[in-house]
N, C-alpha and C positions, 0 to 999 in steps of 0.2 A: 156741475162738478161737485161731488162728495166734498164734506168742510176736511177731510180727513188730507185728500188727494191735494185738497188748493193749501190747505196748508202747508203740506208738504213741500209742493209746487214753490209759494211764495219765497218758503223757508233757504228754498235748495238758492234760487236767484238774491237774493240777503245775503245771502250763508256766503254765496260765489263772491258777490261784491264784499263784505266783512274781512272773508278769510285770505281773499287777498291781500289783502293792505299789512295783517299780521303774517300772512306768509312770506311776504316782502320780509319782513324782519326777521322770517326764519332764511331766506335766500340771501342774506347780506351777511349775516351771521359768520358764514367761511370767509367771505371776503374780509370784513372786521377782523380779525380773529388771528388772519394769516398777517395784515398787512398794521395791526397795531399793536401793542404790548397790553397785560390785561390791565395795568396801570391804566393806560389809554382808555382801553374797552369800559372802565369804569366809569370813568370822567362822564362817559357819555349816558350810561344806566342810571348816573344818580342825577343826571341831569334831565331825563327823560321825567326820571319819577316825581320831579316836581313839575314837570309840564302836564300828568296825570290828576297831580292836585291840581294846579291852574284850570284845566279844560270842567271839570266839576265845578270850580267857583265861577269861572266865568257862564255856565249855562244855568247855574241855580234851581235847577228841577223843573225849568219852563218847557223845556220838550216832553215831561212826560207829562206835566201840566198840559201840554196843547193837545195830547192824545186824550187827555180826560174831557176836556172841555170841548172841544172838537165833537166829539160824541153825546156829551150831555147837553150839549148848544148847539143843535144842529140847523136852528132858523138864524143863528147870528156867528156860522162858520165863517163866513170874510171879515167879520170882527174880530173875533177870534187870531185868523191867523195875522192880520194887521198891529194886532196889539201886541202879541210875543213878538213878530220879526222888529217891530219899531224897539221894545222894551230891551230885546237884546244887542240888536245895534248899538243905542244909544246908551248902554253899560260898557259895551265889549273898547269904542270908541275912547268910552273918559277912561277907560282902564289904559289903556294902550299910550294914551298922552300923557297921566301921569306916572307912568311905571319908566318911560324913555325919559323921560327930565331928571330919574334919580336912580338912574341905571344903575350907577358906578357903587355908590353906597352899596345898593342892593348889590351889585358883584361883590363887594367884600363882604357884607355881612355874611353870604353864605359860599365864599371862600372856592369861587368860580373866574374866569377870566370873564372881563366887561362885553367884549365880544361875544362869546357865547349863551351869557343873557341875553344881550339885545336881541340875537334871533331868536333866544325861546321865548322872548316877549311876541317877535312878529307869528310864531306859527302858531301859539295857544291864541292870538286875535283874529287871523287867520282863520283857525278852526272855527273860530264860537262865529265868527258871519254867516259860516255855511250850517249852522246848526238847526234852524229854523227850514232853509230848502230841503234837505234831506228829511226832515219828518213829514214835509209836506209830502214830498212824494209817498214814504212810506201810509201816510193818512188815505191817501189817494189810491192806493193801491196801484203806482205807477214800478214797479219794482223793477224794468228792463232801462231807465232813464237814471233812475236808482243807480244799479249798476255799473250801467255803465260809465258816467262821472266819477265814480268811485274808482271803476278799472285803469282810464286815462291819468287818474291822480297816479294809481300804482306806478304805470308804466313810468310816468315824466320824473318820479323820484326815482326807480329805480336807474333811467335812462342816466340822470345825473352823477347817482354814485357812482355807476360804472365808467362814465366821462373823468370825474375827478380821480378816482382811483385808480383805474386801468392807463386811461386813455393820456391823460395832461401830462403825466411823467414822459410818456413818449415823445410828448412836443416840444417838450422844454430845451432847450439849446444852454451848453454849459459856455460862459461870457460871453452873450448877447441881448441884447435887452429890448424883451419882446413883450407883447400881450400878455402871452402862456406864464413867460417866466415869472411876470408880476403877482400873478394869482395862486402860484406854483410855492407849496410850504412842504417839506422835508419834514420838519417835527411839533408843525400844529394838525395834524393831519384829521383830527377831529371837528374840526369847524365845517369839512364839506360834508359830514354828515346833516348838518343843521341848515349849511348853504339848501344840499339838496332838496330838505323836507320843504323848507322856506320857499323855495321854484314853484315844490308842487302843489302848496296851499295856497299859493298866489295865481297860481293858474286856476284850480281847481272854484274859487271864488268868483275870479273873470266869468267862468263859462257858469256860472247862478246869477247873477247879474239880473239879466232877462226876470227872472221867476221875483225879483224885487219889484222893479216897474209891475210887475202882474200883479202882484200880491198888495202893492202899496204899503203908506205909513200911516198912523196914526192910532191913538192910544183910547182906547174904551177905560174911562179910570175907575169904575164901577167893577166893570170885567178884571179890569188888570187886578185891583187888589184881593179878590177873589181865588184869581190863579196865581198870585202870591202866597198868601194864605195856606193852599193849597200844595204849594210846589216848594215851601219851606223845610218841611218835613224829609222832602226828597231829597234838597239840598245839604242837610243834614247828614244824612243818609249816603250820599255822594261822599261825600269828606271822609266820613266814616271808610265809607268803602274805598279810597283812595289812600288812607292809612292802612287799610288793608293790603291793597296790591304793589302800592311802593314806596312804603316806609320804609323797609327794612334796607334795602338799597342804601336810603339816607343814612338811617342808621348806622348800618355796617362803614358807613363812611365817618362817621364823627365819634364810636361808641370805641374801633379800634384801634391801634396804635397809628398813629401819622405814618410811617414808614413802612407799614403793609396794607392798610386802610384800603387805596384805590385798588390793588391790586384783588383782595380779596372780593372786592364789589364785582370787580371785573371775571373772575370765575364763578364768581354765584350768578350772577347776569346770565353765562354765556350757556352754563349748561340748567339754568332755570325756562330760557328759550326752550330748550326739549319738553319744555309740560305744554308748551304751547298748543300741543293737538289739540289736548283738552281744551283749554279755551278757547280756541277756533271755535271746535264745533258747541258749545256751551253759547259764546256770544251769537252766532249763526241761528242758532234755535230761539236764542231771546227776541232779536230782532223779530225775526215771521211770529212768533206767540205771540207778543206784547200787543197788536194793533187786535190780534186773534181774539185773546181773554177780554178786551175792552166788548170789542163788536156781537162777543157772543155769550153776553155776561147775564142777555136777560134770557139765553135760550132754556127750554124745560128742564132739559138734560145737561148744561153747562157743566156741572158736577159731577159727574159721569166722563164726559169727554175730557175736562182740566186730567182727572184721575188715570184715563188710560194715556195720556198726553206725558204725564211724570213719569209712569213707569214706562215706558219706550225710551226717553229720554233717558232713564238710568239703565236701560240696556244696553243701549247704544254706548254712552257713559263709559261703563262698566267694560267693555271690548275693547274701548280705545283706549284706558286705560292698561288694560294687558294685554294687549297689541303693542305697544309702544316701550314696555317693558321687555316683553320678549326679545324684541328686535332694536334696543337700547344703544348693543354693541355697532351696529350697521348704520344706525344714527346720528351716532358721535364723530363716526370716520365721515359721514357726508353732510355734517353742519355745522361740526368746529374743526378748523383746520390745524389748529397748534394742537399738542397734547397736551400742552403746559396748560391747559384749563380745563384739562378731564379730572382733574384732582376733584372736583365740587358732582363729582356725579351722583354720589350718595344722596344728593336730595331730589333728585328727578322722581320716583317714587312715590316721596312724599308730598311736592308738590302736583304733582298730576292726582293724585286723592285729593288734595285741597281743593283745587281745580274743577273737580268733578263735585264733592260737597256744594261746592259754590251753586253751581250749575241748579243741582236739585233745590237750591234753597230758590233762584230766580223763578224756577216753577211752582215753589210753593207761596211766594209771595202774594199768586195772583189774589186771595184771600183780602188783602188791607188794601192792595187796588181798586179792585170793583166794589169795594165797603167803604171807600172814603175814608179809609183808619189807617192813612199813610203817616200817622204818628211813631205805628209800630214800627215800621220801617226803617225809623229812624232811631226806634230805642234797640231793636236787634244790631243793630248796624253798628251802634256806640257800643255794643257791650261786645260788638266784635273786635271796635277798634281800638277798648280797653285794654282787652284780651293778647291784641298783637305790639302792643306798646310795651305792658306790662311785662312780657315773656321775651320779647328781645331785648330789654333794658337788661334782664336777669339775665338768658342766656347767652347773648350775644361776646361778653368778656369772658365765659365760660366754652363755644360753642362756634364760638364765629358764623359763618351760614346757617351749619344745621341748624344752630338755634333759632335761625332768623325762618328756614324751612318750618321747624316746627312751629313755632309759633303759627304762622299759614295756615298750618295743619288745625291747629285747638280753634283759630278763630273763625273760620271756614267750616266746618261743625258743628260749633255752636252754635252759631248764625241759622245751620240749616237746622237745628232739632229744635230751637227757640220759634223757629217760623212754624214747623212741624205742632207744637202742642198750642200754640198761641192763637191758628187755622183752626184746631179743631172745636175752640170753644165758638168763637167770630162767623166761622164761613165752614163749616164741615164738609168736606171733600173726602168722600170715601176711598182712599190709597190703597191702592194692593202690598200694605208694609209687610208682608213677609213674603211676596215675589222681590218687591223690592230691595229690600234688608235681605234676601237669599242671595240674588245676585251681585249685591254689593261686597259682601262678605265674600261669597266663592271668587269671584275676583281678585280681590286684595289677599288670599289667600293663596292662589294662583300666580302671581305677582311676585309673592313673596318666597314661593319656594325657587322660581325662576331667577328671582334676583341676589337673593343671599345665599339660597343650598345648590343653585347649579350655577350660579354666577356667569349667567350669561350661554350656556348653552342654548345653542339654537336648535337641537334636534329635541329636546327635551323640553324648550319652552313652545316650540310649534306645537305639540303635541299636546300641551296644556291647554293650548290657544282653541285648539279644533275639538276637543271634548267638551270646551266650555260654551263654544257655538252651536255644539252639537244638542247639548240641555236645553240651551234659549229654544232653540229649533221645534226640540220635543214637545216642550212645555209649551208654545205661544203660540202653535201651529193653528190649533182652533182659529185664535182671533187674529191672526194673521189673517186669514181667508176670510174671515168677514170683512175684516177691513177693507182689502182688496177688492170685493165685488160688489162696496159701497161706489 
């Protein structure tokens, strides 16, 4: 099989398992949306986005650590993977016993019910056990076992929210004192969100189980501090980039006035979900690249394929972007259910371009990767997440969301043109920058007219939509066809 096809291939089966789990949260979306107030919907965004910082400090760069090492170690691969799964266990563990001893503290300091910490303590612990199984598969190139663990998780949270939401009000019996009724809250109704994640990371753990006894424990301290060392940088890097995608959540929660505060989170939340295409398929394509760039970093032509690899992906990119725009209005009616949170739509646009920025920059990073200069990484990353600190402080009392969008916007940019010229001294990868910069631009120009000069017209944004496929079409047709009969 052509590297082009399997990648593809891998990409699509990642991509399926990935973009489920975030399509879950665009499918809940209406359900949230219809049956809590955006006050509510908040509570739960800005609660989320510290479980996003959590999930980064608790993996500390060791999963992309065990991809590096994995491959540059490949006579002492079951050392390897023994020392990250023990090294994360044995953090994930003391974190988890001392975070539940001083819960409550921690509930007030950051000004949340006790209750809804202690589960985002249990599903960020949760998560980081199964962090080491799932890259093992992906190392493995096991991607249908992949999947499918990941699809069961889908199913068993989604099955729950629909039980708590839907189903338990039906059971509940008014004065009788049942099972149902005891479980049964009227106006916490946010804690079964976190019940549910909680079910399905706990199952999802159970069934990796197995792949521990396989893999065993024990700590190479040689190795370990090595891919410490190593995976510092990334961790950095992570943080960085979790100040990136959900700060401003917190933010918007503490910069605004108390008495609109949740509320405003909870509309920026509900129609920020609508950039999700983007990130779907962004995180979809990192996934299958990432094990890709490692394995085929020593090939002649590695440089050549990374290149046509970027621009495809900012073609694709670029579509989904104004696809998603054109069809905005069709949307909103089928994945927020209230109106009362269509008011925040004005930044869908700009974050689906951040979105997509982002995307190019994960493809341009492969550079500091496969060079060992995952320092950069981590100094692009900070100057992103200076970037979005510094501009929601300012705009956010000025601007409320957008400002919190744009900022997205500047730091998400930066990130990728920093990666852009900093590649070109380090690892030079010859980019099609003005297929690409063409398409980028026609794009977001195309977007733009559909979104602010026809305001949603759908006979006129179609019609944007097929001229601008029509150019990809013209223009890529060549290597379309080679591709294909690789």
């Amino acid at each position: 099989m052509g590297l082009f096809k399997k990648l593809f291939q891998q990409t699509f089966i990642y991509g399926l398992a990935t973009v489920l789990p975030r399509a879950l949260a665009i499918v809940l979306v209406p359900l949230y949306t219809a049956v809590m107030m955006p006050s509510e919907f908040g509570v739960y965004a800005t609660l989320m986005s510290y479980i996003i910082l959590g999930n980064v400090l608790l993996s500390y760069g060791m999963e992309t650590a065990f991809f590096r090492f994995i491959n540059k170690h490949e006579d002492q691969k079951r050392v390897v993977e023994r020392t990250v799964l023990s090294s994360l266990t044995l953090t994930t563990l003391l974190f988890l016993t001392g975070t539940l001893l001083c819960r409550e503290p921690l509930a007030a300091y950051i000004d949340f019910k006790t209750e809804y910490v202690t589960y985002a303590l249990l599903i960020l612990s949760l998560d980081a056990l199964v962090i080491l199984p799932f890259a093992w598969f992906r190392a493995n190139e096991k991607p249908m076992r992949y999947a499918a663990i990941k699809i069961l998780n889908v199913c068993i949270n989604l099955g729950c929210n629909l039980f708590f939401f839907l189903m338990l009000p039906q059971l509940v019996t008014e004065g009788v004192d049942s099972f149902w009724n005891s479980i049964y809250t009227e106006e916490n109704k946010v804690v079964y969100v976190f019940v549910s994640n909680t079910i399905a990371s706990g199952c999802t753990l159970l069934l990796l189980l197995p792949l521990y006894l396989k893999i065993g424990f024990g700590i190479d301290k040689v190795l370990w501090k090595k891919m410490l060392k190593y995976a510092f940088p990334v961790l950095v890097a992570g943080i960085a980039f979790s100040i990136n995608e959900a700060f401003d959540k917190i933010l918007l929660k503490y910069l605004l006035p108390e008495n609109i505060a949740e509320t405003e989170v909870g509309v920026y939340a509900a129609c920020y979900k609508l950039g999700v295409f983007m990130t779907l398929f962004a995180t979809a394509f990192r996934l299958g690249i990432e094990p890709f760039f490692f394995n085929h970093a020593k090939s002649e032509n590695a440089k050549t394929t990374y290149a046509t690899i970027t621009k495809y992906f900012s073609i694709f990119g670029s579509i989904i972007l104004l696809f998603v725009i054109v069809y905005i209005d069709v949307f909103k009616r089928l994945l927020i259910a209230d109106s009362e949170y269509w008011v925040a739509l004005s930044i869908v646009p700009i974050i689906l371009l951040a979105n997509l920025c982002l995307g190019i920059y994960h493809n341009l990073s492969v550079w500091y990767k496969v060079t060992d200069r995952t320092q950069f990484g981590a100094y692009i990353s900070i100057a992103g997440a200076l970037i979005t600190l510094a501009l929601n402080f300012i705009l956010i009392p000025l601007m409320s969301y957008m400002g919190s969008a744009i900022a997205t916007l500047a730091a998400y940019g930066t990130m990728m043109f920093l990666s852009y010229f900093f590649g070109r001294k380090y690892y030079a990868v010859p980019y099609d920058i003005k297929k690409i910069g063409g398409y980028l631009l026609l794009s977001v120009a195309f977007s733009g007219v559909a979104f602010y000069v026809f305001e949603g017209n759908l006979l006129i944004g179609t019609v944007l939509l097929l001229v601008f496929l029509l150019l990809v079409i013209l223009s890529e047709k060549n290597d379309l066809k080679r591709i294909i009969k690789k």
